[in-house]
Backbone and ligand atoms as CSV (ligand in chain L), in Angstrom:
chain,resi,resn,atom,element,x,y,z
A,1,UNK,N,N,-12.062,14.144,-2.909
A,1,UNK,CA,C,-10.653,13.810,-3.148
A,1,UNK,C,C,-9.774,14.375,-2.030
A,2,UNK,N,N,-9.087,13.212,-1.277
A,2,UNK,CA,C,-8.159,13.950,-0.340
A,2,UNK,C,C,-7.017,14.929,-0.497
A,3,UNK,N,N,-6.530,16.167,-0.408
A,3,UNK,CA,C,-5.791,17.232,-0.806
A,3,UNK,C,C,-4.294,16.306,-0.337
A,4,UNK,N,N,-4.472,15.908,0.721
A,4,UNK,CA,C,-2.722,15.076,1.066
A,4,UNK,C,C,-2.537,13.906,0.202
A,5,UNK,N,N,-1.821,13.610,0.149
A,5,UNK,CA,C,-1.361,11.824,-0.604
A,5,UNK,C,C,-0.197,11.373,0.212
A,6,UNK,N,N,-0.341,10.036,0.684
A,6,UNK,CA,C,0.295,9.128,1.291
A,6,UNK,C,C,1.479,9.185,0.668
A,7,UNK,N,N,2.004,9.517,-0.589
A,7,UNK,CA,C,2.804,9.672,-1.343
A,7,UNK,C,C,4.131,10.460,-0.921
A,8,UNK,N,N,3.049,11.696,-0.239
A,8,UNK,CA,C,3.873,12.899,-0.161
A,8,UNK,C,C,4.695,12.750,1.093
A,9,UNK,N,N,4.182,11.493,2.122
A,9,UNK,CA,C,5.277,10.994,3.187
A,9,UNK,C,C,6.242,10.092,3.034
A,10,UNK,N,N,5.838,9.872,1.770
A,10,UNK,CA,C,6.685,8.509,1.748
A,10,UNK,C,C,7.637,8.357,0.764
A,11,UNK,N,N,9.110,8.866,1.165
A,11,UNK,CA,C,10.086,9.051,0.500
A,11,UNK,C,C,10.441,7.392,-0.185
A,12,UNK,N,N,11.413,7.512,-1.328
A,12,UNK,CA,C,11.824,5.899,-1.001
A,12,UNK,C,C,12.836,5.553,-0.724
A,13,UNK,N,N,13.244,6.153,-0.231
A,13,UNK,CA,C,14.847,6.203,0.520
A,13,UNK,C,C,14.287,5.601,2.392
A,14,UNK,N,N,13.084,6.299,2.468
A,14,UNK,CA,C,12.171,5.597,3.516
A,14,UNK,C,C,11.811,4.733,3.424
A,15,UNK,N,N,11.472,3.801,2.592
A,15,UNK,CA,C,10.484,2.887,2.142
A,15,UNK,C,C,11.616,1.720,2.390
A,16,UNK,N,N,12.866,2.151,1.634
A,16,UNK,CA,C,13.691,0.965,1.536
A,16,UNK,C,C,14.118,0.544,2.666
A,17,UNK,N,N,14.101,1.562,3.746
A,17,UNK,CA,C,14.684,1.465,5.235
A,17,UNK,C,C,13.551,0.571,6.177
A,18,UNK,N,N,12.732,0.883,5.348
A,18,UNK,CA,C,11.689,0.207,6.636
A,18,UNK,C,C,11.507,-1.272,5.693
A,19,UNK,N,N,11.559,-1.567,4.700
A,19,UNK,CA,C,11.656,-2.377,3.792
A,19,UNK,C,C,13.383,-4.016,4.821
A,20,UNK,N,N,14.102,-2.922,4.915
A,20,UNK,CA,C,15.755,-3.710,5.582
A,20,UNK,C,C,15.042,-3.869,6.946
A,21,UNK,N,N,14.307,-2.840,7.343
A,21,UNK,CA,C,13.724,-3.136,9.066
A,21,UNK,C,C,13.218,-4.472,8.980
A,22,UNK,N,N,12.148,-4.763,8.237
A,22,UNK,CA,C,11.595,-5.937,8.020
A,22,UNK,C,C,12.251,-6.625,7.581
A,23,UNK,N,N,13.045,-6.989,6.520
A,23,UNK,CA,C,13.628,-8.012,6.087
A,23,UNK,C,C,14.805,-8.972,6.752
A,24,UNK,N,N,15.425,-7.755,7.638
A,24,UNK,CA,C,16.899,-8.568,7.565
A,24,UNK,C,C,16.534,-8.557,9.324
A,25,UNK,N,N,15.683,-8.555,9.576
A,25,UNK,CA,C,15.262,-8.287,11.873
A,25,UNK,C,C,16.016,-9.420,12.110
A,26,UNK,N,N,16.196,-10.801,11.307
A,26,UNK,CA,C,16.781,-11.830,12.073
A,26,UNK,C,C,18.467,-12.122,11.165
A,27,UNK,N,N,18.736,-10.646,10.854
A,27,UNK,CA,C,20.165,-10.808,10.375
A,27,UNK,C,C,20.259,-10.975,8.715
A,28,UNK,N,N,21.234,-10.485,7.555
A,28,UNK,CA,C,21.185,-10.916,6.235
A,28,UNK,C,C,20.869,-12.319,6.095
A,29,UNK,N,N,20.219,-12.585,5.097
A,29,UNK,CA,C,20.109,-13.930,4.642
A,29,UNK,C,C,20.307,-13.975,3.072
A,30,UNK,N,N,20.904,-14.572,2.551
A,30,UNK,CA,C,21.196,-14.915,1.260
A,30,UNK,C,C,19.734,-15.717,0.947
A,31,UNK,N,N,18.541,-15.092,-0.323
A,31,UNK,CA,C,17.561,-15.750,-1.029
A,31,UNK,C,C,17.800,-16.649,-1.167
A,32,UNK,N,N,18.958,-16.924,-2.081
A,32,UNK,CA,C,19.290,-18.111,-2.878
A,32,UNK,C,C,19.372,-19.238,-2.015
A,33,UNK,N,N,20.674,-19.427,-1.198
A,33,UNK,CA,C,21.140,-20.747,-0.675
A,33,UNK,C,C,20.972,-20.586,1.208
A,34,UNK,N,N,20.095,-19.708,1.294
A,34,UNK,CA,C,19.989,-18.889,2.983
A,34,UNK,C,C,20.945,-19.210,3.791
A,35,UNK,N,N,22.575,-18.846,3.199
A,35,UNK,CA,C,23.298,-18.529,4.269
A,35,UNK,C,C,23.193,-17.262,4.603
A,36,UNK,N,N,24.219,-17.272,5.724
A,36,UNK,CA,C,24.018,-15.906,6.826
A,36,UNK,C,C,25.664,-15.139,6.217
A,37,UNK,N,N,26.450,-15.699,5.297
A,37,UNK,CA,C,27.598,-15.583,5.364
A,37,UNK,C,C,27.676,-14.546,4.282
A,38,UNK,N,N,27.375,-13.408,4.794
A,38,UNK,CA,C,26.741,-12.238,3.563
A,38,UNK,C,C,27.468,-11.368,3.955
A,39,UNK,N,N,28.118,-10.546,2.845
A,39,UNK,CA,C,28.276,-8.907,2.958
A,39,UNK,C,C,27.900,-8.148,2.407
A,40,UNK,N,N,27.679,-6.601,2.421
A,40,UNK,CA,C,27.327,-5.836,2.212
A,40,UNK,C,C,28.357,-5.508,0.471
A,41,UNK,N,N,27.655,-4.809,-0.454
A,41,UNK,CA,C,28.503,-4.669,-1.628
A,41,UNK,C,C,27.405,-3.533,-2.543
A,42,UNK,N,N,27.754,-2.378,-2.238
A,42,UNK,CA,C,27.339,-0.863,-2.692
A,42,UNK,C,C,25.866,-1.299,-2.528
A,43,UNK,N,N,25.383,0.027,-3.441
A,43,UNK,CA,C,24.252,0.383,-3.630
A,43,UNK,C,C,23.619,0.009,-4.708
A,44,UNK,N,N,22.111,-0.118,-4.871
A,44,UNK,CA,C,21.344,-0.080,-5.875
A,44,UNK,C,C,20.097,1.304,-6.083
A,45,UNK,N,N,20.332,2.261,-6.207
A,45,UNK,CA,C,19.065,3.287,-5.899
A,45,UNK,C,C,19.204,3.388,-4.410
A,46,UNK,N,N,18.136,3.604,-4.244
A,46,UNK,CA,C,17.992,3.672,-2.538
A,46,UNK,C,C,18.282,2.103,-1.879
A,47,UNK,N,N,18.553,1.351,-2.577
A,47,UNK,CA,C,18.962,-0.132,-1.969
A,47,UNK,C,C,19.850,-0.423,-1.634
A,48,UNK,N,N,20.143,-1.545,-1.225
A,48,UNK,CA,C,21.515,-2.063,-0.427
A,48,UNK,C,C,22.185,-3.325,-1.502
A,49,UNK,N,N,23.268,-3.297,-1.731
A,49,UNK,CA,C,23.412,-4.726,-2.723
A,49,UNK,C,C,24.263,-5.327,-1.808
A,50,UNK,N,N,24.125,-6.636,-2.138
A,50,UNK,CA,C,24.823,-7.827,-1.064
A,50,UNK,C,C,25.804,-8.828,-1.681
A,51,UNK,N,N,26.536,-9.567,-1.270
A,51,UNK,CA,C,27.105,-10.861,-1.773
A,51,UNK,C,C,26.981,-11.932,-0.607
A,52,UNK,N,N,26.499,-12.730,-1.162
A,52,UNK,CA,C,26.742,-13.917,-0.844
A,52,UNK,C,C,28.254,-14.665,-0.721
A,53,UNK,N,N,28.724,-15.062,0.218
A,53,UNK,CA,C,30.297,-15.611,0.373
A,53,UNK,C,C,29.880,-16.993,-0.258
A,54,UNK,N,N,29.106,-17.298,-0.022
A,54,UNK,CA,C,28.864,-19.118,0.018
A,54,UNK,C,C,28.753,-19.357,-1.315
A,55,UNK,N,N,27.531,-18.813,-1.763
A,55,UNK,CA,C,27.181,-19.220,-3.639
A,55,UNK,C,C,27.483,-18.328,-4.495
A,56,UNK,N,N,28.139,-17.412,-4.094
A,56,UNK,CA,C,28.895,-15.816,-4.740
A,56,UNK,C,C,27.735,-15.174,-5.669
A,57,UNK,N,N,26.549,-15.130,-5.087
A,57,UNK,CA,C,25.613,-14.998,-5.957
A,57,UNK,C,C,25.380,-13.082,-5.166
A,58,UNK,N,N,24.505,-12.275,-6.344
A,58,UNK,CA,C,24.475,-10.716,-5.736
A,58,UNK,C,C,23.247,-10.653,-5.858
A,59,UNK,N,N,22.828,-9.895,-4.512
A,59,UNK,CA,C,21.019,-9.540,-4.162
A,59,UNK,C,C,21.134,-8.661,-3.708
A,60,UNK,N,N,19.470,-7.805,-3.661
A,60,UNK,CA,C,19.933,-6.508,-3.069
A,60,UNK,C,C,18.449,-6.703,-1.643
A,61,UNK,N,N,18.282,-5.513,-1.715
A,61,UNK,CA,C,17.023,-5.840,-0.211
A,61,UNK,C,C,15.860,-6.406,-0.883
A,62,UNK,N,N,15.505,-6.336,-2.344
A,62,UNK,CA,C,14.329,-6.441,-2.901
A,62,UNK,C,C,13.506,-7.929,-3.125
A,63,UNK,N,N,15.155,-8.441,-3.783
A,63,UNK,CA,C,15.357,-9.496,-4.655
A,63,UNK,C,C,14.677,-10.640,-3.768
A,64,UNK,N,N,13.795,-11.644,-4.215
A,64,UNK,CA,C,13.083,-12.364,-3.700
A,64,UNK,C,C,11.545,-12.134,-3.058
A,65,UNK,N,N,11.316,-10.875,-3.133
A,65,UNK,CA,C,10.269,-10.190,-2.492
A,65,UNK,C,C,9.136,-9.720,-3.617
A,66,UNK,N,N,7.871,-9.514,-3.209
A,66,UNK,CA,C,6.843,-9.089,-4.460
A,66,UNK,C,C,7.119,-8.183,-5.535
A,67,UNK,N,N,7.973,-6.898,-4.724
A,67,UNK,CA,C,8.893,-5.874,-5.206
A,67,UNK,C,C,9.491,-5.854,-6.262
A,68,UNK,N,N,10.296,-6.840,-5.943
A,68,UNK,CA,C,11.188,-7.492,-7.067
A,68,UNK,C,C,10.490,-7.496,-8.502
A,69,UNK,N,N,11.367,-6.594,-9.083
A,69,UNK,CA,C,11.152,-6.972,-10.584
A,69,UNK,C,C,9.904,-5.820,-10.922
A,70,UNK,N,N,9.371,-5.480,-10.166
A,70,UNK,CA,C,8.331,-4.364,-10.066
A,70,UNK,C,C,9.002,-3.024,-10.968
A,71,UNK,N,N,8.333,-2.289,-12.171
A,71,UNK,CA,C,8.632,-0.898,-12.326
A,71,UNK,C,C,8.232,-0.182,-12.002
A,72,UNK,N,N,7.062,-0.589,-10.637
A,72,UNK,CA,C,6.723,0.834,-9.857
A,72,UNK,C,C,7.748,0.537,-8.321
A,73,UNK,N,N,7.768,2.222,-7.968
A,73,UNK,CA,C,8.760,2.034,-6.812
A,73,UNK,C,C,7.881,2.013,-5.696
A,74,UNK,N,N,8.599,1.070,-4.279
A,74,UNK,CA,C,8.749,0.599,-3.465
A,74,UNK,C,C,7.129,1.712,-2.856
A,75,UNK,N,N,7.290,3.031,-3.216
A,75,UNK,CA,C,6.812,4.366,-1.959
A,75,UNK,C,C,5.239,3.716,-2.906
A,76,UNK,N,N,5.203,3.505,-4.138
A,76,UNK,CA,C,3.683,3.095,-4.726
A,76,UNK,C,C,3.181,2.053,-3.650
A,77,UNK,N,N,3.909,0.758,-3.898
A,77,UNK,CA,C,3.636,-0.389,-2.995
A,77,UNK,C,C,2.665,0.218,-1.929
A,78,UNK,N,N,3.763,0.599,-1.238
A,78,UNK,CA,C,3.135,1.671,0.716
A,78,UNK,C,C,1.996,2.037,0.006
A,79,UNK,N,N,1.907,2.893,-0.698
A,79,UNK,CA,C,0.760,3.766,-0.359
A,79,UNK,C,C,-0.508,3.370,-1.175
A,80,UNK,N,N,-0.162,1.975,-2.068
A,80,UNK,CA,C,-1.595,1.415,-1.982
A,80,UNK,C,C,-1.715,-0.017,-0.988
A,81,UNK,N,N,-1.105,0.061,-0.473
A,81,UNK,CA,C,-1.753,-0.739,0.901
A,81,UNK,C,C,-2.691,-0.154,2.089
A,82,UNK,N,N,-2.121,1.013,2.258
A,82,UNK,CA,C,-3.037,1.880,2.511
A,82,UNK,C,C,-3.650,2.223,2.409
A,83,UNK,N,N,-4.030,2.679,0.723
A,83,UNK,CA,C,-5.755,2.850,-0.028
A,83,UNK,C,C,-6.163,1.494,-0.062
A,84,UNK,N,N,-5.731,0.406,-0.125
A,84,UNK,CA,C,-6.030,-1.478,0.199
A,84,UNK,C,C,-7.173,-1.399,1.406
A,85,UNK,N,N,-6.421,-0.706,2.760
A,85,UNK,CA,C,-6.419,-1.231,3.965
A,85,UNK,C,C,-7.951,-0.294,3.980
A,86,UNK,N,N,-7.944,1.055,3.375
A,86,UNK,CA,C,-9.232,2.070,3.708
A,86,UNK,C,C,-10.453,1.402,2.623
A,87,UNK,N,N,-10.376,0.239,1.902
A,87,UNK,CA,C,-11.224,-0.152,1.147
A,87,UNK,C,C,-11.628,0.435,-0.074
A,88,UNK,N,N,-10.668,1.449,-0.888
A,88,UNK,CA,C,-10.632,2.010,-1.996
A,88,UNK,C,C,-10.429,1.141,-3.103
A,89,UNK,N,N,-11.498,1.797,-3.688
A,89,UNK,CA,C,-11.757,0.779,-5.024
A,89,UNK,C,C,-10.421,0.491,-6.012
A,90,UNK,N,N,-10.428,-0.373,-6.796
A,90,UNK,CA,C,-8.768,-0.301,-7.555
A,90,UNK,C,C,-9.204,1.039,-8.606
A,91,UNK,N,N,-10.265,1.276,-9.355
A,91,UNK,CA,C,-10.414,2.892,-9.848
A,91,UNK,C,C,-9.580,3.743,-9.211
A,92,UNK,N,N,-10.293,4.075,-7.922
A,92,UNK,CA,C,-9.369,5.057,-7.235
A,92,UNK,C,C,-8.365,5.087,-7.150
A,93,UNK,N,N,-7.880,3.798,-6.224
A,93,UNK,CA,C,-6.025,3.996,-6.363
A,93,UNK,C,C,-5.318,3.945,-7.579
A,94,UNK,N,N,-5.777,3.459,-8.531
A,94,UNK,CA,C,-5.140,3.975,-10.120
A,94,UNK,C,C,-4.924,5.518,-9.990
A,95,UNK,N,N,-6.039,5.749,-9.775
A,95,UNK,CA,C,-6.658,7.717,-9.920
A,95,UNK,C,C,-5.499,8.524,-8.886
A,96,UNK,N,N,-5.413,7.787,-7.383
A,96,UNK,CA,C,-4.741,8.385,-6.623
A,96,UNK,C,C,-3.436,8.219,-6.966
A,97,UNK,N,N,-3.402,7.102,-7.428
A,97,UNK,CA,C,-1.474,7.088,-7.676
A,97,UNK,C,C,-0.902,7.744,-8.735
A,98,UNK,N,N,-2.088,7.837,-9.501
A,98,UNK,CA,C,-1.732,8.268,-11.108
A,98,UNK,C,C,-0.853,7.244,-12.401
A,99,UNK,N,N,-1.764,5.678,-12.149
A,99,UNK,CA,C,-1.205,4.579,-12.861
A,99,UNK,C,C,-2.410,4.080,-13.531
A,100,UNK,N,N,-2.226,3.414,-14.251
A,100,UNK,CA,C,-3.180,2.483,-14.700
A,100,UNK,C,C,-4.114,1.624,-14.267
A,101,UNK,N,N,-5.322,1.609,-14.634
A,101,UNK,CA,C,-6.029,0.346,-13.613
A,101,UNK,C,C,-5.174,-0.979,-13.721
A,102,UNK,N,N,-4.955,-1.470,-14.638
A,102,UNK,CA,C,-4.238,-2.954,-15.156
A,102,UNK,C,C,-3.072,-2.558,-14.229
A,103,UNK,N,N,-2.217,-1.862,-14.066
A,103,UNK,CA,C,-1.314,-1.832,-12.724
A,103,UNK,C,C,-1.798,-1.706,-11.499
A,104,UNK,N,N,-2.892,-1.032,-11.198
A,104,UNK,CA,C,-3.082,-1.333,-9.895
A,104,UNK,C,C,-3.740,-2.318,-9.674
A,105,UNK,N,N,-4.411,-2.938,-10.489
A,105,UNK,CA,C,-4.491,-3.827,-10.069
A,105,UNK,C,C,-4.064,-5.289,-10.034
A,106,UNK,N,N,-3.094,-4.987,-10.873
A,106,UNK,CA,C,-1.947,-6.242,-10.495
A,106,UNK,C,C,-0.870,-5.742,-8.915
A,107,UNK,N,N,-0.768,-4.665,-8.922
A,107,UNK,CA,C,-0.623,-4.517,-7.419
A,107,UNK,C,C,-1.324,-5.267,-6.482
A,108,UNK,N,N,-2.709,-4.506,-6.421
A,108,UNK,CA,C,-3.764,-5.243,-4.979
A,108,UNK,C,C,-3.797,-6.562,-5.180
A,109,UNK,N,N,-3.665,-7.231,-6.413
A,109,UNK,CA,C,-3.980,-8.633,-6.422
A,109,UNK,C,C,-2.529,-9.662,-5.794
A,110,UNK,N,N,-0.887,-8.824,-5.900
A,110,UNK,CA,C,-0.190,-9.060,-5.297
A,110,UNK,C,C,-0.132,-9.000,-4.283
A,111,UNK,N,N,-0.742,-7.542,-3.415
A,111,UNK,CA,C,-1.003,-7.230,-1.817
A,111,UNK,C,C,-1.549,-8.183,-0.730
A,112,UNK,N,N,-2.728,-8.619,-1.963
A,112,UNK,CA,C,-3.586,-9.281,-1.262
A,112,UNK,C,C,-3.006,-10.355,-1.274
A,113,UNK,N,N,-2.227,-11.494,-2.199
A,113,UNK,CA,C,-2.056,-12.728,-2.087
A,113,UNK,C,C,-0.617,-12.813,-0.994
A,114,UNK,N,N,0.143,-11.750,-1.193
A,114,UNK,CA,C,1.542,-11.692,-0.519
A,114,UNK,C,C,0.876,-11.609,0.822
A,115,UNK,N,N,0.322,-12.798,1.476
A,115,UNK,CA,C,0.011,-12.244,3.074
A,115,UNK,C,C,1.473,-13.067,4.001
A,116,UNK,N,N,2.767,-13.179,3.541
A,116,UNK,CA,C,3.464,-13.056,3.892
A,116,UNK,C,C,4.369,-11.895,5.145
A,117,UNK,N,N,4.849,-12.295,5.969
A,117,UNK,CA,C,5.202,-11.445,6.958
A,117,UNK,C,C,5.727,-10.014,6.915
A,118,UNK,N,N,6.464,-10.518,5.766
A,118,UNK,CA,C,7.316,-9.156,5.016
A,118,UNK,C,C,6.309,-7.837,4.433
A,119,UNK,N,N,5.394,-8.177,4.020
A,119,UNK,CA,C,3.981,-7.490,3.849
A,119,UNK,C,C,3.467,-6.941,4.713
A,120,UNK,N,N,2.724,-7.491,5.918
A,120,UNK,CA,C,2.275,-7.620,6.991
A,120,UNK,C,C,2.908,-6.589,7.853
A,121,UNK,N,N,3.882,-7.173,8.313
A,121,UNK,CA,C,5.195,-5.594,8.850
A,121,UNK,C,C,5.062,-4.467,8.071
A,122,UNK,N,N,5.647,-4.612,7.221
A,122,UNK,CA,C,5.866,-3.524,6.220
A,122,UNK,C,C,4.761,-2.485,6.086
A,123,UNK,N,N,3.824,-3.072,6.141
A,123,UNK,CA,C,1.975,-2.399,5.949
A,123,UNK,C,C,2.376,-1.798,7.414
A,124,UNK,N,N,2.435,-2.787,8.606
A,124,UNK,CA,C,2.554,-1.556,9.855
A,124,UNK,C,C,3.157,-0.144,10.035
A,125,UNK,N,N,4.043,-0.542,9.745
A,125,UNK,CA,C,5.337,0.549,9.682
A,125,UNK,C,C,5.533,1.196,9.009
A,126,UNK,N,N,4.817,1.306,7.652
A,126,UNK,CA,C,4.211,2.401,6.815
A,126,UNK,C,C,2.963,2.932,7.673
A,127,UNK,N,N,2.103,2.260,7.596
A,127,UNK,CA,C,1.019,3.164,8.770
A,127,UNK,C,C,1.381,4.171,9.968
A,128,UNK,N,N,2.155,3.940,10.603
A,128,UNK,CA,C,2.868,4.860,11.417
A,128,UNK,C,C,3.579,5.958,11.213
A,129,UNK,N,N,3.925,6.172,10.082
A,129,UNK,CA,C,4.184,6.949,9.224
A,129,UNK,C,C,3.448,7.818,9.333
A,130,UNK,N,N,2.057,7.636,8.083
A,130,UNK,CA,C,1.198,8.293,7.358
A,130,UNK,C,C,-0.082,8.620,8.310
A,131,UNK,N,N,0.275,8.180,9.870
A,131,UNK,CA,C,-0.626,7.740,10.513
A,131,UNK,C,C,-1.406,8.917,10.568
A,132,UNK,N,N,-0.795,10.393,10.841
A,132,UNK,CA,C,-1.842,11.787,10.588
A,132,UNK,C,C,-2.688,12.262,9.578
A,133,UNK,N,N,-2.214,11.289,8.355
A,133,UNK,CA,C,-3.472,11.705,6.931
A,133,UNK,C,C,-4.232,10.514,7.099
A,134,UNK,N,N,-4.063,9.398,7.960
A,134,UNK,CA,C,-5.048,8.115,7.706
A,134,UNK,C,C,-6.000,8.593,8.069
A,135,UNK,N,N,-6.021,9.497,9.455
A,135,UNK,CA,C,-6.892,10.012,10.638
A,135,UNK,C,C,-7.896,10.975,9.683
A,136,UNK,N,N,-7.170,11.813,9.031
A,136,UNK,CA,C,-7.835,13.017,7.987
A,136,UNK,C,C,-8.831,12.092,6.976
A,137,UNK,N,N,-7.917,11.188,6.327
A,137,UNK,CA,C,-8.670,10.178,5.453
A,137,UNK,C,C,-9.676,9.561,6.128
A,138,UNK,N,N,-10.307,8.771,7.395
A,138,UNK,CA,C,-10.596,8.147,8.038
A,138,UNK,C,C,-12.100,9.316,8.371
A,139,UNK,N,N,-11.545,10.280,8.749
A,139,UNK,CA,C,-12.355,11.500,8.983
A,139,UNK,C,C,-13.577,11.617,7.561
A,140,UNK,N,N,-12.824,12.004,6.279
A,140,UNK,CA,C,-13.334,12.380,5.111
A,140,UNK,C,C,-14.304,11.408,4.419
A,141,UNK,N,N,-14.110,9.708,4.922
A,141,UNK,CA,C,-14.581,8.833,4.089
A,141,UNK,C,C,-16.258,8.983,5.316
A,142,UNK,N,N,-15.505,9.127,6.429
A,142,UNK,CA,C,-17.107,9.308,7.301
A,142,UNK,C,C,-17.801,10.362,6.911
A,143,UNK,N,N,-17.527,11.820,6.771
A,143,UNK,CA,C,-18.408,12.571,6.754
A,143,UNK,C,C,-19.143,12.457,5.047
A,144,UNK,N,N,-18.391,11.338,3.924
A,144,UNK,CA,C,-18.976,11.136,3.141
A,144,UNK,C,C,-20.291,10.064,3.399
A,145,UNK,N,N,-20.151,9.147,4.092
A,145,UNK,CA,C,-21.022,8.522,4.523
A,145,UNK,C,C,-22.216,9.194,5.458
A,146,UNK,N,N,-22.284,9.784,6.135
A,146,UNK,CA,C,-22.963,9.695,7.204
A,146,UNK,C,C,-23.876,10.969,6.494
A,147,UNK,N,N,-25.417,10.894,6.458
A,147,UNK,CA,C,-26.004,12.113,5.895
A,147,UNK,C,C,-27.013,12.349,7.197
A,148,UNK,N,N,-26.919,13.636,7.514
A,148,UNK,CA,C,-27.756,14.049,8.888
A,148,UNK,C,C,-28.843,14.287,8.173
A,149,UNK,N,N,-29.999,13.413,8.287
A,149,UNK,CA,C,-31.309,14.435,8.147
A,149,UNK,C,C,-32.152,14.824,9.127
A,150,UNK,N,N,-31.749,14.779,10.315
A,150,UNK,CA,C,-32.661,15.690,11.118
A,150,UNK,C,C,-32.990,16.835,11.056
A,151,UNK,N,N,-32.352,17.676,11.017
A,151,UNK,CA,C,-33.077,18.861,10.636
A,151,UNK,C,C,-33.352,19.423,9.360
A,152,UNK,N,N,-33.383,18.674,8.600
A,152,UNK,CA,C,-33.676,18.786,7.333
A,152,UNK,C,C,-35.493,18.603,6.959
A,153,UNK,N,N,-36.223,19.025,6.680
A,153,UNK,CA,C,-37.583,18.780,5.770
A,153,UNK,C,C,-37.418,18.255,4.220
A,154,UNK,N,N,-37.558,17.006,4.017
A,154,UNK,CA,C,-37.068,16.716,3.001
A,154,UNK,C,C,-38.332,15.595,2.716
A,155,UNK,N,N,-39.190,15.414,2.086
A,155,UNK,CA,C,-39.679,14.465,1.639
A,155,UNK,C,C,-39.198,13.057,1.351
A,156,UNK,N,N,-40.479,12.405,2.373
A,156,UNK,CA,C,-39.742,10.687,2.923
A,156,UNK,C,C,-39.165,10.097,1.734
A,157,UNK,N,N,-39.692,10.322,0.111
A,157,UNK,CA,C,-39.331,9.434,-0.914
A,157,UNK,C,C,-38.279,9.884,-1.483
A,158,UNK,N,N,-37.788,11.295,-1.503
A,158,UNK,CA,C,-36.948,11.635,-1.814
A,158,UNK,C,C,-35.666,11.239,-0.859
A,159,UNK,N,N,-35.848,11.262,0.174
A,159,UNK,CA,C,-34.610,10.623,1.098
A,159,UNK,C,C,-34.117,8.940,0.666
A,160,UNK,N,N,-35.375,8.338,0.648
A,160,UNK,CA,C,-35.264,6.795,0.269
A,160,UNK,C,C,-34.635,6.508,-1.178
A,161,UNK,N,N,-34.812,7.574,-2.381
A,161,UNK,CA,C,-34.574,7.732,-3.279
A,161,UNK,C,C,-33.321,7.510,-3.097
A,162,UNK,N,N,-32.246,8.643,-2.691
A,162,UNK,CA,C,-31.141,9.262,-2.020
A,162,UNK,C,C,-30.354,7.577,-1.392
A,163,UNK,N,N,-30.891,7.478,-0.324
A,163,UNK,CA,C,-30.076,6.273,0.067
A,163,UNK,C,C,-30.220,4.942,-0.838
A,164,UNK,N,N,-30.980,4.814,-1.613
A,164,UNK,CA,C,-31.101,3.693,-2.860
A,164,UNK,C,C,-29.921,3.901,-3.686
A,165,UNK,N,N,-30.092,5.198,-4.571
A,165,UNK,CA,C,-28.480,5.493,-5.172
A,165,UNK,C,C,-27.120,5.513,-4.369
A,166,UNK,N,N,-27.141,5.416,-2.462
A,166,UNK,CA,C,-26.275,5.000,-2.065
A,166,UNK,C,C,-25.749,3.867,-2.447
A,167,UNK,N,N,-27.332,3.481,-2.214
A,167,UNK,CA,C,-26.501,1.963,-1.888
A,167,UNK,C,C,-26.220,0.962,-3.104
A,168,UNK,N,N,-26.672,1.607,-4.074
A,168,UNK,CA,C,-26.257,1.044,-5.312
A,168,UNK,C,C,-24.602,1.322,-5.636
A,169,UNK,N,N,-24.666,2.585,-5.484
A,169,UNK,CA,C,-23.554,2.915,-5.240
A,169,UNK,C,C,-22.080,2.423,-4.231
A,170,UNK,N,N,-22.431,1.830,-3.047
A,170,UNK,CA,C,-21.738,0.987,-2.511
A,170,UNK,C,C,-22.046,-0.345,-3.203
A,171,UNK,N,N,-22.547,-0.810,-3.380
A,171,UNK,CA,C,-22.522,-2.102,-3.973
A,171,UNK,C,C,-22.008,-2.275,-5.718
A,172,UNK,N,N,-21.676,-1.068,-5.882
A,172,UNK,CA,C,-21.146,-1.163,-7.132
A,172,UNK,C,C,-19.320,-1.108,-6.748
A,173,UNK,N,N,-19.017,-0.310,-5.679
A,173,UNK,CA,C,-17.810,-0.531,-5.003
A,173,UNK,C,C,-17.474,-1.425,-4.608
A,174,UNK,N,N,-18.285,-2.488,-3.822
A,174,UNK,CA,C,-17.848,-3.641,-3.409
A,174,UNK,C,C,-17.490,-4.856,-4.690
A,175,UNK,N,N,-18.477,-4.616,-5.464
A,175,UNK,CA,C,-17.846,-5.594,-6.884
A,175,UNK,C,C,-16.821,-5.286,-7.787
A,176,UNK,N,N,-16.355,-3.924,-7.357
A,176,UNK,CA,C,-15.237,-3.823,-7.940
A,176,UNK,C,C,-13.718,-4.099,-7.173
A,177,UNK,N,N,-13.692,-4.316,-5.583
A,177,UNK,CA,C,-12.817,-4.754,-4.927
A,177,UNK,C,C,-13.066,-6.701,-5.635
L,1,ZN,ZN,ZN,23.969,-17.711,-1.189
C-alpha cells in the first residue's frame, strides 16, 4: 500500500483551476446555446458560475461535463485516473479512495468512455502535478513485480509454484479491469 495518496496533492480548489484551464482555452462558451456572450456571475464551491447573455440560462465550469451532477468531488475524479492510468484494479481504487466499489466503478466506466478532450487534458495536467508520487508509485508496483532469484537456493518447483500463483494472480486482475 502506497503511504502517499494522489489525494493529498490534489486540492479542489486545484482541480477546478485546471478543470477552467481545459475547458474555457478557446474562451467561455455557453453549454446550452454555445454562445461566447457570457459573463462571469459568483461562485459555486471552488467553481465559477456564469450567465449566459443570449439564453439567460446559469452554468458553472462543471455543467455539461462527466462531473456534472457527480457527488464525488472533482480531486476523486484526478486521482482515479491516475490509479486508471497505473492499471489498478477498481477493488483498489475503491480501497484507495475510500468509496465504494459500485462508485468506483461507475467512475472508471465514465473515465474510460469520456475519451473526450476535456478528459484527456485534464488527465495531463493532473499528472504533472502528482508527477513525484507516480515515480514512487511506478517504483513500488516494480519492485512488487520483479522477484530476484539469483542468489537465492530455492527449489525449481517451488519457484514455478510461486510464479503460477503470480500469475493467477495477475490474471485475476486483469478480469477485474
Ligand atoms: Zn446560452
Amino acid at each position: 500500500m502506497p503511504q502517499i495518496n494522489p489525494l493529498d496533492l490534489l486540492t479542489e480548489e486545484k482541480c477546478a483551476e485546471l478543470l477552467r484551464e481545459v475547458r474555457w482555452k478557446n474562451g467561455l462558451k455557453c453549454p446550452y446555446c454555445n454562445s461566447f456572450n457570457v459573463r462571469r456571475r459568483g461562485k459555486y464551491g471552488d467553481y465559477f458560475k456564469y450567465e449566459c447573455l443570449d439564453c439567460k440560462r446559469i452554468f458553472n465550469d462543471k455543467t455539461g461535463t462527466i462531473f456534472y451532477k457527480s457527488h464525488l468531488p472533482l480531486r476523486y475524479w484526478c486521482a482515479a485516473m491516475i490509479y486508471y492510468d497505473l492499471g489498478y484494479s477498481i477493488l483498489r481504487i475503491s480501497r484507495e479512495l475510500n468509496i465504494s466499489y459500485d462508485s468506483a466503478y461507475r467512475l472508471i466506466q465514465k473515465i474510460k468512455n469520456g475519451d473526450d478532450e476535456i478528459v484527456i487534458e485534464l488527465k495531463e495536467k493532473v499528472c504533472e502535478i502528482v508527477e513525484p508520487i507516480l515515480t514512487h508509485f511506478k517504483k513500488e508496483e516494480k519492485q512488487e513485480e520483479i522477484i530476484d532469484v539469483s542468489d537465492v537456493e530455492v527449489p525449481r518447483e517451488a519457484i514455478n509454484f510461486m510464479l503460477e500463483l503470480i500469475r493467477v494472480d495477475l490474471e485475476k486482475r486483469k478480469n477485474k479491469n
